[in-house]
N, CA, C and O atoms as a GROMACS GRO file, in nm:
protein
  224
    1UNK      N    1  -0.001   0.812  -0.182
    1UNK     CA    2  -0.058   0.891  -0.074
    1UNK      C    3  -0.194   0.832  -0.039
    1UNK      O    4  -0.247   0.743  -0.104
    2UNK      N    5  -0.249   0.891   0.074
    2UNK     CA    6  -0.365   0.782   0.126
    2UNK      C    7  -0.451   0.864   0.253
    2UNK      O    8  -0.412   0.914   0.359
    3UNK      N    9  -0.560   0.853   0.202
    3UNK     CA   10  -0.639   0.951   0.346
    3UNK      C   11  -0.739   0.850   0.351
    3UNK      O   12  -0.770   0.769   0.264
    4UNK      N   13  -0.789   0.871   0.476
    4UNK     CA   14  -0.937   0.784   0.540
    4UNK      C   15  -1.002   0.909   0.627
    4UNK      O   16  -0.932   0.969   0.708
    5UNK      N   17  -1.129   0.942   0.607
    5UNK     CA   18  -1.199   1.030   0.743
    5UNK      C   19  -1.295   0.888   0.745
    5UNK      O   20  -1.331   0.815   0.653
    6UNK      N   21  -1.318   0.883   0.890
    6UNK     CA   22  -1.381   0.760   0.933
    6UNK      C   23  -1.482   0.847   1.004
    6UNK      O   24  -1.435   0.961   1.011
    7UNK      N   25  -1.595   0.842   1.057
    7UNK     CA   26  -1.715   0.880   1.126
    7UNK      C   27  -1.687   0.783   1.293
    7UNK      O   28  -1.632   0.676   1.315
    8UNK      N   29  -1.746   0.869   1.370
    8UNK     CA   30  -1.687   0.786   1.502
    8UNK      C   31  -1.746   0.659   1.544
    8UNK      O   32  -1.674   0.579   1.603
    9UNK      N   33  -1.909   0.622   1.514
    9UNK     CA   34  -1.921   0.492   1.470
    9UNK      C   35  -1.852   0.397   1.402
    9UNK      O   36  -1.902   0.285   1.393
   10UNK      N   37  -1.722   0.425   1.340
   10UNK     CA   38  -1.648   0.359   1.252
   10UNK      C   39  -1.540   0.304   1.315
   10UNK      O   40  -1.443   0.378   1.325
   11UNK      N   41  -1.528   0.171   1.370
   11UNK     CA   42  -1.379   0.184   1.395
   11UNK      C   43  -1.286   0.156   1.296
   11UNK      O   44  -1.313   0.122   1.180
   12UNK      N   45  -1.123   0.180   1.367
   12UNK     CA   46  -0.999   0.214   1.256
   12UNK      C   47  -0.932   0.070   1.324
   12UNK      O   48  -0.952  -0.001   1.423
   13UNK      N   49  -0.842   0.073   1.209
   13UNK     CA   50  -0.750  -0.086   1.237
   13UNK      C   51  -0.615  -0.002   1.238
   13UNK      O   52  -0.606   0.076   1.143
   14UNK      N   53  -0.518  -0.003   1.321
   14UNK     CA   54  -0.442   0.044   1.366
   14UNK      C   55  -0.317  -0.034   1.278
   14UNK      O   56  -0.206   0.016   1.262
   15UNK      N   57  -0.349  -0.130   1.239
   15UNK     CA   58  -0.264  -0.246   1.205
   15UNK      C   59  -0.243  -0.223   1.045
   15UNK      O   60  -0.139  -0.247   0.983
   16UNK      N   61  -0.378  -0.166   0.986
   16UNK     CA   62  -0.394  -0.126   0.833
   16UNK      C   63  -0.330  -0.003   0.804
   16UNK      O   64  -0.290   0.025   0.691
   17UNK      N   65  -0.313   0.104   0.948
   17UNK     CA   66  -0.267   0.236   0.903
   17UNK      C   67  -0.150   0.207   0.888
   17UNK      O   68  -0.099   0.248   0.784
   18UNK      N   69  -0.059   0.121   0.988
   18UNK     CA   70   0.113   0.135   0.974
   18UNK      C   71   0.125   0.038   0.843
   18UNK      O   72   0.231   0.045   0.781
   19UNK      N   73   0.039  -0.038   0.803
   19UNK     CA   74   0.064  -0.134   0.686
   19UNK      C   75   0.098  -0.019   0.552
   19UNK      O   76   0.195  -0.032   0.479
   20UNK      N   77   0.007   0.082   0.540
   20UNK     CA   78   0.041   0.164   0.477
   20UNK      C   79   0.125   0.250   0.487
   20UNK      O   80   0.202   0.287   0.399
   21UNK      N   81   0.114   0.294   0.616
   21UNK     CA   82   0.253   0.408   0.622
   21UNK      C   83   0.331   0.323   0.600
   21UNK      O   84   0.392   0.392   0.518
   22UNK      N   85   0.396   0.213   0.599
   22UNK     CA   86   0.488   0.123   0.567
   22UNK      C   87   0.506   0.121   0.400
   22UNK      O   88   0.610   0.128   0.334
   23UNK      N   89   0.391   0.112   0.363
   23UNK     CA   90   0.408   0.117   0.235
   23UNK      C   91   0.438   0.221   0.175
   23UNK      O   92   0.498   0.233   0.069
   24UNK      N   93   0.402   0.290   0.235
   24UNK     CA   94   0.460   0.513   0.157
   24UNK      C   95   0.624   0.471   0.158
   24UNK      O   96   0.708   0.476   0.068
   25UNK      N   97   0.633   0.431   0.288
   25UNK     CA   98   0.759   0.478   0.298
   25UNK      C   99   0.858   0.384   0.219
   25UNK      O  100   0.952   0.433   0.156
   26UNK      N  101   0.837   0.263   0.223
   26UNK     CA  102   0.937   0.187   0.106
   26UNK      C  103   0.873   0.231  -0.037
   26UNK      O  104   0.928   0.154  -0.115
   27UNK      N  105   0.812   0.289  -0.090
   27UNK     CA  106   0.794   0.334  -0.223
   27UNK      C  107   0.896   0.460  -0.247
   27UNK      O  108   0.977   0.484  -0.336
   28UNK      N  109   0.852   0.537  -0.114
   28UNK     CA  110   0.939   0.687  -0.128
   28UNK      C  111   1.124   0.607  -0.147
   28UNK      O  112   1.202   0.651  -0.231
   29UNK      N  113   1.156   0.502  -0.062
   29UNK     CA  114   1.260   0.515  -0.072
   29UNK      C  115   1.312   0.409  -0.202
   29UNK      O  116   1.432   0.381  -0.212
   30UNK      N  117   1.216   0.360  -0.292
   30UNK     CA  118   1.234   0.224  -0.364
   30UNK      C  119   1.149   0.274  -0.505
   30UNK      O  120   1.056   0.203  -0.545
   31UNK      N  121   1.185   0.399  -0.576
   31UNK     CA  122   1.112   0.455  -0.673
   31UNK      C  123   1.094   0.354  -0.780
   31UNK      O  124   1.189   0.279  -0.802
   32UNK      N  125   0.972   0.338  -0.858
   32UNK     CA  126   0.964   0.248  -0.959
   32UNK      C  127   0.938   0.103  -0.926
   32UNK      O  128   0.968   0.010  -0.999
   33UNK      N  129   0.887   0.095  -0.824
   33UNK     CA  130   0.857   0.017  -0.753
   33UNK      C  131   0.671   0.032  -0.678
   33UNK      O  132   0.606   0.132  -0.647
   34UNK      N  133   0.639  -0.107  -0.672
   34UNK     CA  134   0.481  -0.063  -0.626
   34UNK      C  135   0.430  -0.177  -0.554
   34UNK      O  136   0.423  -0.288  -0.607
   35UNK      N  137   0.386  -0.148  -0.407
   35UNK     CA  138   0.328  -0.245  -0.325
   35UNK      C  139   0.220  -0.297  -0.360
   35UNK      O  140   0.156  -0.192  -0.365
   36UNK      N  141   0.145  -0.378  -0.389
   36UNK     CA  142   0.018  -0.441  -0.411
   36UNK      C  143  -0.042  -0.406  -0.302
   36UNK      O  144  -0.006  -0.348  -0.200
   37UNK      N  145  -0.198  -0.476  -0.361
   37UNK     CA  146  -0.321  -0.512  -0.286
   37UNK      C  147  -0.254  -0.561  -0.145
   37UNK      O  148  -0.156  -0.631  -0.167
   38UNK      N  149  -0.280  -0.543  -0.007
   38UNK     CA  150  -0.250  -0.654   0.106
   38UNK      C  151  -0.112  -0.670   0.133
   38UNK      O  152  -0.077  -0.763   0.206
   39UNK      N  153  -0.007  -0.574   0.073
   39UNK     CA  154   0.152  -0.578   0.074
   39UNK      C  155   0.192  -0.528   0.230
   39UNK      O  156   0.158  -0.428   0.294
   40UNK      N  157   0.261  -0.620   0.255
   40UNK     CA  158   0.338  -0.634   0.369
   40UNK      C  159   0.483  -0.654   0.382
   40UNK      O  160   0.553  -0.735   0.321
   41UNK      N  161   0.522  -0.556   0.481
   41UNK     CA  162   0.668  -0.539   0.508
   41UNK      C  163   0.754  -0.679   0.489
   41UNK      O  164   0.748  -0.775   0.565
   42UNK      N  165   0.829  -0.668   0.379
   42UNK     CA  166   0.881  -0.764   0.314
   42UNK      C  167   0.864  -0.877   0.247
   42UNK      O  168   0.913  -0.989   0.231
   43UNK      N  169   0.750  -0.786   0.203
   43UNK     CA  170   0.709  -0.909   0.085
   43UNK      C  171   0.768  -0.869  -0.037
   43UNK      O  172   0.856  -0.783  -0.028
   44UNK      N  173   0.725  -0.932  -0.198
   44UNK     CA  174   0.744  -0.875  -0.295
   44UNK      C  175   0.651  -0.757  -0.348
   44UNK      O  176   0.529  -0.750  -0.337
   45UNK      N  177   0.750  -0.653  -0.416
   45UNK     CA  178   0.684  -0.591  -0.494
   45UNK      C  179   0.709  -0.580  -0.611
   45UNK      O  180   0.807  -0.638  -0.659
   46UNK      N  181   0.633  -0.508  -0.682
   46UNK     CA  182   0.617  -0.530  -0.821
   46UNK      C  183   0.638  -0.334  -0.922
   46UNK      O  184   0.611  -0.215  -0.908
   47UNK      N  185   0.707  -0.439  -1.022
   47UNK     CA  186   0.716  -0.290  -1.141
   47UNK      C  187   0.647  -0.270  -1.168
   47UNK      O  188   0.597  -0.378  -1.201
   48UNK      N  189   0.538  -0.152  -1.200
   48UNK     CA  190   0.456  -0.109  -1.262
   48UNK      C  191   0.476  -0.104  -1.401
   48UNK      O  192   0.561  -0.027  -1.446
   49UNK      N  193   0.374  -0.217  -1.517
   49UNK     CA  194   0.418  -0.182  -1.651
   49UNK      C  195   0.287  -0.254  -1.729
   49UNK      O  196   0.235  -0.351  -1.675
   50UNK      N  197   0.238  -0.206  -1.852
   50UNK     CA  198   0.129  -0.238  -1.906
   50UNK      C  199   0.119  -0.396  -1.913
   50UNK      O  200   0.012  -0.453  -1.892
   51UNK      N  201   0.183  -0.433  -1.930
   51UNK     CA  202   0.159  -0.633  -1.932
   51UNK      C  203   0.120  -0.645  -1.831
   51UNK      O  204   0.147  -0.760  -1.794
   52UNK      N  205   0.041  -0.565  -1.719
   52UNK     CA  206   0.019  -0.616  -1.573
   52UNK      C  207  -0.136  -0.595  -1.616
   52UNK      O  208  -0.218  -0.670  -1.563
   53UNK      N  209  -0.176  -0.509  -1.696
   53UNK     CA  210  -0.320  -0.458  -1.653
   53UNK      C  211  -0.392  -0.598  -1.674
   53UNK      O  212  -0.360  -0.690  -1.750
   54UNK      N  213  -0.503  -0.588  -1.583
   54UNK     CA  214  -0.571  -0.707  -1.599
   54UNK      C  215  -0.526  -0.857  -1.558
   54UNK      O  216  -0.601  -0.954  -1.566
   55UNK      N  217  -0.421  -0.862  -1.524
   55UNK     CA  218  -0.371  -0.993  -1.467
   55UNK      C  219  -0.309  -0.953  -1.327
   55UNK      O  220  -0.196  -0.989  -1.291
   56UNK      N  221  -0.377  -0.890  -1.267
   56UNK     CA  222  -0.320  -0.841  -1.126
   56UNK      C  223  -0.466  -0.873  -1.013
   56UNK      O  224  -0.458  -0.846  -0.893
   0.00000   0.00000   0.00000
């Protein structure tokens, strides 16, 4: 899940919001599963599992 309040001096990247809603939504449908840093619609993703901490 994911919120931003931005101040109106702030602009928004339109391009970053669907990157994420993109990402909700293949998680919701791809459980056990986890988009990275910068993950984009059809890239790889990755299992979440302790041999990751720190080498990610």
């Amino acid at each position: 899940k994911t919120m931003e309040v931005h101040s109106n001096e702030i602009a928004r990247d339109v391009k970053e919001t669907l990157r994420k809603l993109k990402a909700a939504q293949y998680t919701a449908a791809h459980p056990g599963e986890v988009c990275p840093a910068k993950w984009n619609d059809g890239a790889k993703t990755i299992a979440p599992s302790f041999d990751l901490v720190g080498k990610i």
